[in-house]
C-alpha positions in Angstrom: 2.3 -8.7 7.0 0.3 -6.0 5.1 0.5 -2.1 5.4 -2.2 -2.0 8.3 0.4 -3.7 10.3 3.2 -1.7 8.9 5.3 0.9 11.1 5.2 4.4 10.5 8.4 5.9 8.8 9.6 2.8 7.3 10.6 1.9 4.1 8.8 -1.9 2.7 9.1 -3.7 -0.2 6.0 -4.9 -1.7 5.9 -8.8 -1.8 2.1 -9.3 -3.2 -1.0 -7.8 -3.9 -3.6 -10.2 -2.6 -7.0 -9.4 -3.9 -9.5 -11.0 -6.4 -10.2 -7.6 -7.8 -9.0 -6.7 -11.7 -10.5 -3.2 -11.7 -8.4 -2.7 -7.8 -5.2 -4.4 -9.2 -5.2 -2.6 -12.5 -5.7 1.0 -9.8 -2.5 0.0 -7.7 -0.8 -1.0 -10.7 -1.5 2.9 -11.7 -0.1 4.1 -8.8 3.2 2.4 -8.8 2.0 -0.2 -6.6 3.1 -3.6 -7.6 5.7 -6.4 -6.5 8.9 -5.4 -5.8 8.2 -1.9 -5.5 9.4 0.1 -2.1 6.2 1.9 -0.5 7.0 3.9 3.1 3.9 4.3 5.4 4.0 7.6 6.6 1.0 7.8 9.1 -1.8 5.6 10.2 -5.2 7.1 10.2 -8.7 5.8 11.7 -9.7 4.3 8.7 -6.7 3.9 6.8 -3.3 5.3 5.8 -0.9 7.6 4.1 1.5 6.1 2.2 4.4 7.0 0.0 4.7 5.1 -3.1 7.3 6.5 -6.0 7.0 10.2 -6.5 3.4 10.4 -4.7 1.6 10.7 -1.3 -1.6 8.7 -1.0 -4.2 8.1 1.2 -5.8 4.7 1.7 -8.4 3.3 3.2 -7.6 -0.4 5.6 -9.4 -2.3 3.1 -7.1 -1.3 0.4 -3.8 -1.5 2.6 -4.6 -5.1 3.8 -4.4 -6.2 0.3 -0.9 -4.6 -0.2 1.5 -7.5 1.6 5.0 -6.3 2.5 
């Protein structure tokens, strides 16, 4: 499952990131997004979502969030 298909409000543990992409793993990597790291959606948008991820809010686009498997 990736963050797209995660529920609002709850907490996930990050499993993978699954993209090809140095320059996009070396950005979620500076965000505190990497395995084994807890991540809480907080709201779905239309084209993406808000996520909680260590100390910070984010907001990312579907693209982004389908890489992200919890």
């Amino acid at each position: 499952m990736n963050l797209t298909q995660a529920e609002a409000g709850k907490e996930y543990i990050i499993r993978e990131i699954a993209t090809d992409d140095e320059e996009l793993d070396e950005f979620l990597f500076s965000l505190g997004c990497y395995s084994g790291e807890p991540v809480t959606v907080i709201s779905h948008l239309k084209g993406g979502c808000v996520v909680s991820i260590k100390d910070g809010r984010y907001n990312i686009d579907n693209q982004l969030a389908s890489a992200i498997i919890i």
